[in-house]
C-alpha positions in Angstrom: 0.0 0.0 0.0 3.2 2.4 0.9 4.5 1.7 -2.3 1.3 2.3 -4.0 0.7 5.9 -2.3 4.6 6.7 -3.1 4.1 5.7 -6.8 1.1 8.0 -7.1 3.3 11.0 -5.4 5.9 10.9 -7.4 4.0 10.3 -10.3 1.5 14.0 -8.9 5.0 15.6 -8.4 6.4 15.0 -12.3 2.5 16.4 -13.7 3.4 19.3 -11.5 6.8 20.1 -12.0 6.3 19.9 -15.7 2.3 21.9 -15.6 4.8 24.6 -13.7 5.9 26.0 -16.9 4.7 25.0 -19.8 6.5 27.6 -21.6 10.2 26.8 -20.1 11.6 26.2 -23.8 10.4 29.2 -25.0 11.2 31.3 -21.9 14.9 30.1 -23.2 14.7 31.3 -26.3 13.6 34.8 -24.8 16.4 35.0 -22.3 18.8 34.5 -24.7 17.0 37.5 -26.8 16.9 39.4 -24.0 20.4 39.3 -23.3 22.0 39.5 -26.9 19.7 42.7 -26.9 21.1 44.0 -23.4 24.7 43.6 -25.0 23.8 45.3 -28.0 22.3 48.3 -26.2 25.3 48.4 -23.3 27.9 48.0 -26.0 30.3 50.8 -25.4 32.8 50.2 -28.9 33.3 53.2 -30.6 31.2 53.3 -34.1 33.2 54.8 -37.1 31.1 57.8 -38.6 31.3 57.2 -42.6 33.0 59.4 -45.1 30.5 61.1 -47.1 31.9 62.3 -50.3 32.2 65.4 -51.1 32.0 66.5 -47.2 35.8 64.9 -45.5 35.6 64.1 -42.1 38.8 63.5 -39.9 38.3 60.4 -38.5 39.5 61.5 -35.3 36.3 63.3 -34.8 34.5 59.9 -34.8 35.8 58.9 -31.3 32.8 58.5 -28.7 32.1 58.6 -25.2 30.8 55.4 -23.7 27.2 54.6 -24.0 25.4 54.8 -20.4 24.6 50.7 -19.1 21.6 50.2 -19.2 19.5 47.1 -18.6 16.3 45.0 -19.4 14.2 42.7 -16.8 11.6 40.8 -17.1 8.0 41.9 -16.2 6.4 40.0 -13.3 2.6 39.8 -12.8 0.7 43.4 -12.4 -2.6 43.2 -10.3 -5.4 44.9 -12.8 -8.6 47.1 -11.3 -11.4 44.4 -11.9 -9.0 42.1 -9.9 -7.4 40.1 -12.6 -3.6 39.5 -12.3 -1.8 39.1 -15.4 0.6 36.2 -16.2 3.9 36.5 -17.7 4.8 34.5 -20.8 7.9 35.6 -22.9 7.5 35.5 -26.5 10.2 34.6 -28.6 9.3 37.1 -31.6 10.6 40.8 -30.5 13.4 43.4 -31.4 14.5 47.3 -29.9 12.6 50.0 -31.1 13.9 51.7 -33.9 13.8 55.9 -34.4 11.8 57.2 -37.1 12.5 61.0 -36.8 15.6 62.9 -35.9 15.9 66.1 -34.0 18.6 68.7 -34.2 19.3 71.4 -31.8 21.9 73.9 -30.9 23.1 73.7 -27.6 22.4 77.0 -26.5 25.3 76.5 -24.0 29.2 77.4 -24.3 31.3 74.5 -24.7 31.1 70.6 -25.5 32.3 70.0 -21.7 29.7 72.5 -20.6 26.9 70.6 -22.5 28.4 66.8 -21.3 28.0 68.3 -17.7 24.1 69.3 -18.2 23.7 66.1 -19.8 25.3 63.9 -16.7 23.4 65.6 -14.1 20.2 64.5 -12.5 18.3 67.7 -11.4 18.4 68.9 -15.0 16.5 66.3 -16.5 17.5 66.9 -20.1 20.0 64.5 -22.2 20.7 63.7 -26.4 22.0 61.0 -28.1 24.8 63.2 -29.7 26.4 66.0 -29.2 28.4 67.4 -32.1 31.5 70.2 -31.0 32.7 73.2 -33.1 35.5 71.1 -34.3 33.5 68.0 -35.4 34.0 65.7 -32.3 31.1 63.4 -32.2 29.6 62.5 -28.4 27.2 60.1 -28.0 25.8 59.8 -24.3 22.6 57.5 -25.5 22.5 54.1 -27.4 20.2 55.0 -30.1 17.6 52.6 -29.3 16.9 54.3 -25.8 14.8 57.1 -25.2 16.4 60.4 -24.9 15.0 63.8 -22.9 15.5 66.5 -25.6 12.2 67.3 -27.1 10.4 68.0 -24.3 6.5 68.8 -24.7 6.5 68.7 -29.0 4.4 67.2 -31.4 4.6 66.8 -35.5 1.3 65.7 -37.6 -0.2 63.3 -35.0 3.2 62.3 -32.9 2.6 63.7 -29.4 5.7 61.8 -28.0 8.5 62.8 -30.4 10.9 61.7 -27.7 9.8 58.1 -27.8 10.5 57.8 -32.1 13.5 60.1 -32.2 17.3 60.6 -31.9 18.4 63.9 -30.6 21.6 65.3 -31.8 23.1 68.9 -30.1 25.0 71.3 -32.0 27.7 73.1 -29.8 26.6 76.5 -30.5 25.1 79.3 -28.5 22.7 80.2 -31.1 24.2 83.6 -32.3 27.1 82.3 -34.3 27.2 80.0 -37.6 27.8 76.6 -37.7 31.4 75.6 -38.1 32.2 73.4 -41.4 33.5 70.6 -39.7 30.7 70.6 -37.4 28.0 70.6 -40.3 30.8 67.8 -42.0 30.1 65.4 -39.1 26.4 65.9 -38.9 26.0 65.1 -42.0 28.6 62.2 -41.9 26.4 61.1 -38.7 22.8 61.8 -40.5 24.4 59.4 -43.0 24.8 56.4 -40.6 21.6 56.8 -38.7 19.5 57.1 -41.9 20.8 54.3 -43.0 20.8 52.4 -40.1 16.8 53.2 -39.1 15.6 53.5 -42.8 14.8 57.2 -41.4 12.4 59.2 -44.0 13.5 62.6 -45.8 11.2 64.5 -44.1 12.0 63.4 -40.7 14.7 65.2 -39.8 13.8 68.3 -38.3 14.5 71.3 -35.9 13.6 71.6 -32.3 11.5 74.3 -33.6 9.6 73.2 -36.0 7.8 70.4 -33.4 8.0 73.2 -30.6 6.6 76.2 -32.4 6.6 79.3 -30.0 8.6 77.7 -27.5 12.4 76.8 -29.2 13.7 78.4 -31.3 16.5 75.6 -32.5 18.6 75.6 -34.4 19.1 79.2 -35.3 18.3 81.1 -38.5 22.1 80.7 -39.4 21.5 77.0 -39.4 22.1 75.8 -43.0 19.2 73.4 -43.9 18.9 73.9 -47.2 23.0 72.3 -47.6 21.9 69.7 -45.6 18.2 68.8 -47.9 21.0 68.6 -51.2 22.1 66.0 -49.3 19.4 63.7 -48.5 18.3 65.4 -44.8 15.2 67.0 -45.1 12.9 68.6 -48.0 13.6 72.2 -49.5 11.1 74.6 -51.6 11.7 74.5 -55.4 14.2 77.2 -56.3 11.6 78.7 -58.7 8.4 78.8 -56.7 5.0 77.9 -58.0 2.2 80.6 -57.3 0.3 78.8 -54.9 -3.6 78.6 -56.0 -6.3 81.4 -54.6 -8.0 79.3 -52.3 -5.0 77.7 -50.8 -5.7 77.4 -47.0 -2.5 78.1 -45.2 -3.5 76.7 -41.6 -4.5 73.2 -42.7 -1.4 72.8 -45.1 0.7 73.5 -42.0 -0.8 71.0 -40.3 -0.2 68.5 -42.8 3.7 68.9 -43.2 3.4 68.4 -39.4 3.2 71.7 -37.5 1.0 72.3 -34.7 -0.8 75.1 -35.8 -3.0 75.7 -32.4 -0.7 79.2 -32.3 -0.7 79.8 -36.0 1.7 82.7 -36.0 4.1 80.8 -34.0 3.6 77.8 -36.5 4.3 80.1 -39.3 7.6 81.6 -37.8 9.0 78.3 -37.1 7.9 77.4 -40.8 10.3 80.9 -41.4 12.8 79.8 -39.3 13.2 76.5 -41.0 12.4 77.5 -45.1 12.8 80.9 -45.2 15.4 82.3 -42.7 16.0 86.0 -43.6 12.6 86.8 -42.1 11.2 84.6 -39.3 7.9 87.0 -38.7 4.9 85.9 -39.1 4.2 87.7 -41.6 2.3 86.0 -44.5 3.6 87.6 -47.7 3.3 86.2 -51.2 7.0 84.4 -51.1 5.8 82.6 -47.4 2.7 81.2 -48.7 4.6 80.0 -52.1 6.9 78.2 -50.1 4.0 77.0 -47.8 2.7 75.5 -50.4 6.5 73.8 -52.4 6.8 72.2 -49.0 2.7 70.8 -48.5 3.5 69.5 -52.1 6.5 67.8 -51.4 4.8 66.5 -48.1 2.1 64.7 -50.0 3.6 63.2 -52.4 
């Protein structure tokens, strides 16, 4: 009888130990994902910046900072409202987010070391993925699959959390001075890789300003976007520009390119500030809505 009652534990033990987890093969599989992502994302290697002809870069400028460590966990059970508790089961089909926009400032600040100190410093709750000095040194502080704090409260088209679907990248300039030539060689040597890398769209690369109208103003006027759209990095207005037609609405064209036009005169000087640049009023004269309109066209198509 004893060995009857010791067969059927032994036997209840195995159906339990194996109804435990039914998933422990796959749960492998997604450890093993989980930590060739961590290494990828705490990777702190150096990445070469690409020449991009006709711009030369110094390749000494392609020297990084180490990437913050960072790490993943698992999710354990969360206790719902209506009293359900939810059960954990890794899947074995996921990857990182990828960017979709990228967003370029000027640092507003006086020096690359300056800027590395706001960026490492709690109470100031701002950070980038790069920082780009007056020379052409390229910093990154952020792997670029992480979410960096350098949009703050900004929106484009229907995106109300551009810091979740963007890379930042800082320009070491205080915003009253142009753009040095090796520091507009690197971005674009850098705009190259990520592009590339994240399958970024043309029109996605934009100015702090332009998804903060009213409240940045970055990068400055002197800022030379229509250099960097002959390249591949952003759109720019036809150099002859069609007349738009008479019953052309300007607010609801901005708001399709992506502003948000709830201050339309803000939206309009940050479309200036971007497209037009020798006058960021918001004044609405015939060469602003022309351009208004090149740049809705090139939106739509």
């Amino acid at each position: 009888m004893i060995k009857k009652h010791l067969c059927y534990l032994i036997l209840a033990i195995i159906i339990t130990s194996c109804s435990t987890n039914p998933y422990k093969t796959t749960e492998k599989v997604y450890d093993q994902q989980l930590k060739n992502l961590e290494n990828q994302i705490t990777s702190k290697d150096p990445q070469p910046i690409p020449a991009v002809s006709p711009v030369i870069i110094d390749t000494t400028y392609a020297q990084q900072l180490g990437i913050i460590k960072d790490t993943l966990s698992k999710t354990g059970s969360t206790y719902l409202v209506n009293g359900i508790t939810t059960e954990w089961v890794g899947t074995v089909n996921f990857n990182l987010r990828k960017p979709s926009f990228i967003i370029i400032h000027h640092t507003a600040q006086d020096s690359l070391k300056q800027t590395i100190s706001t960026f490492t410093k709690t109470k100031t709750q701002v950070s980038a993925h790069y920082i780009i000095s007056e020379n052409g040194k390229v910093v990154q502080m952020l792997n670029d699959y992480l979410r960096a704090w350098h949009a703050g409260a900004s929106t484009w088209g229907k995106n109300t959390d551009i810091n979740s679907s963007s890379i930042g990248i800082e320009l070491d300039n205080n915003g009253f001075k142009p753009f040095t030539e090796s520091q507009i060689s690197s971005l674009v040597a850098l705009l190259t890789k990520l592009k590339k890398d994240y399958n970024i769209p043309t029109q996605n690369i934009l100015g702090h300003s332009d998804i903060a109208p009213g409240r940045k103003q970055d990068p400055s006027a002197l800022f030379p976007w229509k250099t960097l759209a002959e390249k591949g990095f952003g759109i720019w207005p036809d150099e002859v520009l069609e007349e738009a037609p008479f019953d052309f609405k300007i607010e609801p064209a901005l708001r399709i390119i992506g502003y948000n036009t709830k201050n339309l005169s803000a939206a309009i000087m940050a479309f200036k500030l971007h497209y037009i640049q020798t006058d960021v009023t918001a004044t609405l004269d015939r060469k602003t809505i022309d351009t208004i309109y090149s740049i809705y066209k090139k939106q739509i198509q």
